[in-house]
C-alpha positions in Angstrom: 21.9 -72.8 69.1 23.2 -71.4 66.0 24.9 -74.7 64.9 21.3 -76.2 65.4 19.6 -73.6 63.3 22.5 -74.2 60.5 22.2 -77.6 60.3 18.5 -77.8 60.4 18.7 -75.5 57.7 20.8 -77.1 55.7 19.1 -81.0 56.4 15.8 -79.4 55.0 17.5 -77.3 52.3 16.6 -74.2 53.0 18.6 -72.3 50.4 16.9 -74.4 47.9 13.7 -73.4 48.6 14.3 -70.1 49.7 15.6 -69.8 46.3 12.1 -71.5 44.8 10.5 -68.4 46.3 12.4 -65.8 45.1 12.3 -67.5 42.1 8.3 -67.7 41.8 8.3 -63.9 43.3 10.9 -62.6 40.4 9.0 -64.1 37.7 5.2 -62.3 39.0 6.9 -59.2 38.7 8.7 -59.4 35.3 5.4 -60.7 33.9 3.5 -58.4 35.6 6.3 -55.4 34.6 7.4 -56.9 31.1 5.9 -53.7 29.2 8.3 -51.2 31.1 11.7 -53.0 29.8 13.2 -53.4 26.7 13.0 -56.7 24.6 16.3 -57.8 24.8 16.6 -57.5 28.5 13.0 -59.2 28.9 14.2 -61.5 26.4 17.9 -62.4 28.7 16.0 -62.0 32.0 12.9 -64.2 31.4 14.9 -66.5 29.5 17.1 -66.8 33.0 14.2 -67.3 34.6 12.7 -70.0 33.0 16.0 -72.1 33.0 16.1 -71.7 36.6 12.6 -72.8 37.5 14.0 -76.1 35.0 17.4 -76.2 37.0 14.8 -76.1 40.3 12.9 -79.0 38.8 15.8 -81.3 38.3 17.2 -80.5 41.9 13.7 -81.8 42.8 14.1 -85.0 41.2 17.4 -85.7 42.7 17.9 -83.8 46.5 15.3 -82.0 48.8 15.2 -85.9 50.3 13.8 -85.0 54.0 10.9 -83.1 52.6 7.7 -85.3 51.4 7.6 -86.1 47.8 4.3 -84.2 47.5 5.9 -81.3 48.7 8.8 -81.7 46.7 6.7 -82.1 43.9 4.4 -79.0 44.8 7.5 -76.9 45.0 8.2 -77.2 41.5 5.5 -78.2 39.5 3.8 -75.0 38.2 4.5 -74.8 34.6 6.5 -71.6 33.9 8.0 -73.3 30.8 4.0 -74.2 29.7 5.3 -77.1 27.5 6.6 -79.9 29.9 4.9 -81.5 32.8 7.2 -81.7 35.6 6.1 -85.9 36.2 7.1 -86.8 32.7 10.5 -84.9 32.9 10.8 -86.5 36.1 10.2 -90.0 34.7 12.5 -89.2 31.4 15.7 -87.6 33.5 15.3 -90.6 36.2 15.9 -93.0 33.5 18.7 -91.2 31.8 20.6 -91.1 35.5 21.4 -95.3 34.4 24.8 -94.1 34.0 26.2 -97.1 32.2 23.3 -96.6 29.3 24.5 -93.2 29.0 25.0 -91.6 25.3 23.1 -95.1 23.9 20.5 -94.0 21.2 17.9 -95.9 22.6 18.0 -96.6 26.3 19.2 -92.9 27.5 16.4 -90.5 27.2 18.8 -87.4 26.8 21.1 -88.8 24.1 21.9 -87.2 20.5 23.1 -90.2 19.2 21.2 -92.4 16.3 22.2 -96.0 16.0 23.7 -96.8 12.5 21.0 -98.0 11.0 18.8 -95.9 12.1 21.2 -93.2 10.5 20.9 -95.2 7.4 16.9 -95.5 7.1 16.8 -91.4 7.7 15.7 -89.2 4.2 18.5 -86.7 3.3 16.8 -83.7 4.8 16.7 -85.3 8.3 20.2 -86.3 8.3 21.3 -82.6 7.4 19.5 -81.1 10.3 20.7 -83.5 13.0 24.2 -82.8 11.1 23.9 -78.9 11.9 22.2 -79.8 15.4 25.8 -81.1 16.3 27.1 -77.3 16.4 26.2 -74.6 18.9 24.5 -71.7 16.9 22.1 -74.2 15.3 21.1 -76.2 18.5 20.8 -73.2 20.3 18.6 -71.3 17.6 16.7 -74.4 16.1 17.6 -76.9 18.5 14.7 -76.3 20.8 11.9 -76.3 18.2 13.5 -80.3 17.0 13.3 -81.2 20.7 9.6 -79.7 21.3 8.4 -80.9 17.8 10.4 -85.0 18.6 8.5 -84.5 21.8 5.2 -83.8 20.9 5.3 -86.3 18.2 6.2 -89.0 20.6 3.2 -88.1 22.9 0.6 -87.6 20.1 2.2 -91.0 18.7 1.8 -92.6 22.4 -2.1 -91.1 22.3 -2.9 -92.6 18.7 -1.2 -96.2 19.2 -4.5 -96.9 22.3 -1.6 -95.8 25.1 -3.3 -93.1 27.7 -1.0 -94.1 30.3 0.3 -90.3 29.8 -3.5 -88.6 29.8 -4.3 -87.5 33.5 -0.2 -86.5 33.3 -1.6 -83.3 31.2 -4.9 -83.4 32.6 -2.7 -82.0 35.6 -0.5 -80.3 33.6 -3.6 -78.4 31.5 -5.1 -77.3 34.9 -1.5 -76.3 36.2 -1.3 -74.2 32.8 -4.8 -72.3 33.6 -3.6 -70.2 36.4 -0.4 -69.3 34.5 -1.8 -68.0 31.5 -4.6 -66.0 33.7 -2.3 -64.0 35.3 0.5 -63.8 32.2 -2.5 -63.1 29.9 -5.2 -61.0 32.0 -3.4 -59.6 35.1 -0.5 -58.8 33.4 -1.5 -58.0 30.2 0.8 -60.0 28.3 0.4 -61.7 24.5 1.0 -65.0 24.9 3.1 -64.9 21.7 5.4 -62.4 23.5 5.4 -65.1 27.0 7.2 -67.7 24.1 9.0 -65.5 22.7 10.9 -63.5 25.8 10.6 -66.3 28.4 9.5 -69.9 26.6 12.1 -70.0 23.9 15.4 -68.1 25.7 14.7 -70.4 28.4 15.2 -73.5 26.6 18.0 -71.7 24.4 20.0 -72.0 27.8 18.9 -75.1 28.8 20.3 -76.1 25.2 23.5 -74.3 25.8 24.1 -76.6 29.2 23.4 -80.0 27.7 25.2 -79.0 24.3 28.8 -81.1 25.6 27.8 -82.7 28.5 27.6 -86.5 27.1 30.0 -87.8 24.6 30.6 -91.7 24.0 33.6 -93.2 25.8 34.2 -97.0 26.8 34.1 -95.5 30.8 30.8 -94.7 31.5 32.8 -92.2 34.1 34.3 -90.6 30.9 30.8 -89.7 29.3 30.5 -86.9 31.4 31.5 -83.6 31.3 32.8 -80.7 33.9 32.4 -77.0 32.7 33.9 -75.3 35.0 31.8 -72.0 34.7 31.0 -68.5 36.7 29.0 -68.1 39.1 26.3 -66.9 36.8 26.0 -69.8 35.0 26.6 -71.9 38.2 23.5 -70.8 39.5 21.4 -70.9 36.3 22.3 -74.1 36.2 22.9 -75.0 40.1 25.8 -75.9 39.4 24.6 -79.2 36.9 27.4 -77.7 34.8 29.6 -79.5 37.1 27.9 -82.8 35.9 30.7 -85.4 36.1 30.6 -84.3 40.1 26.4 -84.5 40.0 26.4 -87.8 38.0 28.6 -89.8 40.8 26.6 -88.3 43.7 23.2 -87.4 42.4 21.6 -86.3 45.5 24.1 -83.6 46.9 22.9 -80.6 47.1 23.6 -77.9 44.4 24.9 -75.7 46.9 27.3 -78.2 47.8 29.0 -79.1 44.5 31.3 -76.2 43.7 32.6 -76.8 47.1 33.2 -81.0 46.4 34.8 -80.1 43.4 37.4 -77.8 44.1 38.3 -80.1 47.2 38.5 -83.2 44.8 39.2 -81.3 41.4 42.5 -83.4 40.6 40.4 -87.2 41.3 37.2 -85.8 39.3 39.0 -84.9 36.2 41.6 -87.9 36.6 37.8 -90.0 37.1 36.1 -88.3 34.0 39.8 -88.6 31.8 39.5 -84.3 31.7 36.5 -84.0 29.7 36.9 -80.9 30.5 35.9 -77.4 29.5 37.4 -73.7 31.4 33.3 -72.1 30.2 31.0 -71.5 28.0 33.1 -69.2 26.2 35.2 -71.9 25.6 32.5 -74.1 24.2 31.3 -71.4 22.2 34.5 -70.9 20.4 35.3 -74.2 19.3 32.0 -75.5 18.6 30.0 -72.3 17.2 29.6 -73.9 13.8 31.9 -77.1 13.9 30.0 -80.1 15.0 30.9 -81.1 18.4 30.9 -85.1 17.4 29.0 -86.8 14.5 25.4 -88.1 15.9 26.2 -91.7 14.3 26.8 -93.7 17.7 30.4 -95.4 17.3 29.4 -97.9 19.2 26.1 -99.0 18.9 
């Protein structure tokens, strides 16, 4: 009976959305609470928060398989980060998961590479700040207002060029935003400005911190992609994407289930990814603090 109860469990990936729940019930209550705490540890502890509820999204797109799209869907979409609607991350990530476009400047969504020529055509200025973005303390302090502002443009751009394809995607989104603002704004009591800054902008700090080194160019699509092989803090703000090499070649495991896959087959995943490797963040935070991590001019294309 208990074997039963396990494996249901597991084939409907329970911790996952147990998880979603304590997640959802974590975030009410430092909302609701946010006046009694200091800023710093509002600003660390919201900031976790959001980057879960993003880790939860992208486990969403990938696993909880033998649960109902809608109900997949349902389990994640309200808005916590405010900005990004959960079906056009969905589409974007999907696309990036082509692993043998990965790192080209065009066809992978998530790539910090710029084509030659596109390098070329850039003014001065622009080439300066996607220079700095290349180490950690800028992408991780400025980094998140060049993504928000590339992606905003891009929709308004979208809107202006006659393409509405996108418009009932934050028609949703807008009425998804409503009830989230209600109760940060009049149950709680809390500025807005103060929601961006202690739980908006740390969260996508970390999500910056996660995808600073995951991608790099190689001729082995298998060698693009990273392991950082983290704590168990990290490994759950992240559930366990930090291991991305291992989430790459099988997509719709479980997060639960990497740490485990890895250390069984540690030797054959770094041997498959040719050790692109890291021991932490730590790590990545000493070498790459203000020393660009590669130069954004694709070597390839």
């Amino acid at each position: 009976m208990k074997s039963r109860v396990t494996h249901l469990c597991l084939r409907y990936e329970a911790p996952t959305i147990a998880l979603a729940l304590l997640l959802y019930a974590a975030w009410a209550a430092l909302v609701y609470w946010h006046a009694a705490l200091p800023g710093p540890l509002l600003f660390a502890l919201g900031g976790c928060l959001v980057q879960l509820h993003s880790s939860l999204q992208h486990e969403a797109i990938h696993a909880l398989r033998h649960i109902p799209k809608p109900l997949r869907r349902a389990l994640v979409w309200p808005p916590l980060s405010l900005w990004l609607p959960f079906r056009l991350y969905h589409d974007s990530h999907s696309a990036h998961h082509v692993n043998f476009h990965l790192t080209h400047p065009e066809k992978d969504t998530e790539s910090v590479y710029h084509s030659a020529s596109a390098w070329q055509a850039y003014g001065r200025l622009r080439r300066a700040v996607l220079a700095a973005n290349q180490t950690l303390a800028f992408r991780l302090v400025v980094g998140p207002w060049l993504y928000l502002a590339k992606f905003l443009r891009s929709e308004v751009s979208r809107l202006m060029s006659g393409d509405f394809s996108h418009a009932w995607i934050w028609v949703a989104h807008a009425a998804g935003i409503l009830p989230i603002l209600g109760y940060i704004t009049v149950i709680s009591g809390m500025r807005l400005s103060d929601y961006l800054l202690y739980f908006v902008y740390p969260g996508m700090m970390l999500g910056a911190l996660r995808s600073f080194t995951e991608h790099r160019w190689d001729d082995s699509p298998h060698e693009r992609v990273a392991i950082v092989e983290s704590n168990a803090l990290f490994g759950l703000l992240y559930l366990y994407n930090n291991l991305h090499h291992v989430h790459h070649r099988s997509p719709t495991m479980p997060w639960y289930l990497l740490p485990g896959h890895f250390r069984r087959n540690r030797a054959a995943v770094l041997a498959a990814n040719g050790n692109f490797y890291y021991r932490g963040y730590a790590q990545i935070l000493q070498r790459y603090l203000i020393r660009p991590v590669f130069r954004p001019i694709h070597p390839h294309w």
